[in-house]
N, C-alpha and C positions, 0 to 999 in steps of 0.2 A: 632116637626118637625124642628122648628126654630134653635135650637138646634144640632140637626143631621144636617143643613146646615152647620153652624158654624163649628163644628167640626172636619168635614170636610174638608170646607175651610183650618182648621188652620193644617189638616195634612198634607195637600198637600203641603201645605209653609214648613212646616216642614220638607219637605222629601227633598228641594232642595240643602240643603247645605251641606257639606262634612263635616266632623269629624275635618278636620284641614283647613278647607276655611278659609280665613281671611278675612272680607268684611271691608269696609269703616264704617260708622256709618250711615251714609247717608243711603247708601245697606240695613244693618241689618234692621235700622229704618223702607224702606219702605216694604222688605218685610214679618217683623213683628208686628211691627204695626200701621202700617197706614190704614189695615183692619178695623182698630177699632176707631181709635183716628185721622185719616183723616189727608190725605197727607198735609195741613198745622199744626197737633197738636194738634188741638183745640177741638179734642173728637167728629169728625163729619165725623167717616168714610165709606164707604158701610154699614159694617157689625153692624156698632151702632145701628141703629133703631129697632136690633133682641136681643138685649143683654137686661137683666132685670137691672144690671146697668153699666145705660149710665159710658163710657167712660171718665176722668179727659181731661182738658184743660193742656195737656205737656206744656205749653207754659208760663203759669206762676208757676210752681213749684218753682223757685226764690223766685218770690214774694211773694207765702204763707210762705215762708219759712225764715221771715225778709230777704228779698234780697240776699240773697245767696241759691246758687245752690244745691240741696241738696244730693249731690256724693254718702255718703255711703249707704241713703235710698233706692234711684234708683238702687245703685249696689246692693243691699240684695236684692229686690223685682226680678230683673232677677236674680241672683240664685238661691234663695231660695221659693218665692211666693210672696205674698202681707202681711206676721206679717213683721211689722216695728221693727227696732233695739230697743232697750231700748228708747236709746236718740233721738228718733224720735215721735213727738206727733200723738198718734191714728189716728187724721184726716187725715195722710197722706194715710194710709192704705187703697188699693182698693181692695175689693173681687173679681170683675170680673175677676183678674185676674185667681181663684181658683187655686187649688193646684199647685205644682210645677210637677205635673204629666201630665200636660197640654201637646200637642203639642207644643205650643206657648214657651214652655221655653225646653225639649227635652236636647236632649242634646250637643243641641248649647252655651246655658249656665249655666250648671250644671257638676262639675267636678265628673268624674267617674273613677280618677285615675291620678295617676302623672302622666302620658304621656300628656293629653289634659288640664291639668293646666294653663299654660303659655298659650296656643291658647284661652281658656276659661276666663282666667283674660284680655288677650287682645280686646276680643270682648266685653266684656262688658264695656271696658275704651272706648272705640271707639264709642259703642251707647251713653254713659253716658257726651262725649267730644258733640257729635252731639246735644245731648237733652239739654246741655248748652248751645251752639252756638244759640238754638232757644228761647232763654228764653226773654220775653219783659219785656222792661228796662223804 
């Protein structure tokens, strides 16, 4: 049931944004995920206490990550899912995300053709500039 909530949830969010909306990072962030990972980052959102695993602390990805931000893991994980690149160590990898067939990644960040490429690469510079800005130092 928990589950069928969730779901849910994440289709409805899913259904609001246009094929070529360009949101701020700010935007995409709260209306993707801060469901989960809670309007400050730190993996304490509504929807957390229904998920089997909890939600990562956004906030320090820097710091696991010797102090740097870590740009191409965050960019693979929204398009692709949660397998990290090569040069990304296993730890980073969050299942909850599941597959990339998710509502949650839809195809706001998944390119489904040259036309929505550049709208697609730009939304996710934009989440991935916002999830930097929040990083503690």
């Amino acid at each position: 049931m928990r589950l069928l909530v969730l779901a849910s949830v994440l289709l409805l969010v899913g259904c609001q944004f246009r094929p070529t909306y360009m949101p701020s990072g700010d935007q995409t962030y709260k209306q993707y995920c801060a469901a989960c990972h809670g309007a400050d980052a730190k993996g304490h959102g509504p929807v957390a206490s229904v998920l089997t695993t909890p939600p990562p602390d956004l906030t320090t990805l820097a710091k696991r990550n010797l102090g740097k931000f870590p740009y191409d893991y965050v960019s693979s994980v929204l398009e692709l899912g949660p397998t990290p690149p090569r040069n990304i160590p296993s730890e980073y990898a969050y299942p909850a995300h599941g597959s990339s067939d998710m509502p949650t990644w839809g195809p706001i960040f998944q390119y489904h053709d040259k036309q929505n490429e550049r709208v697609v690469t730009q939304r996710i510079k934009n989440l991935c500039d916002y999830l930097a800005s929040l990083q503690e130092h």
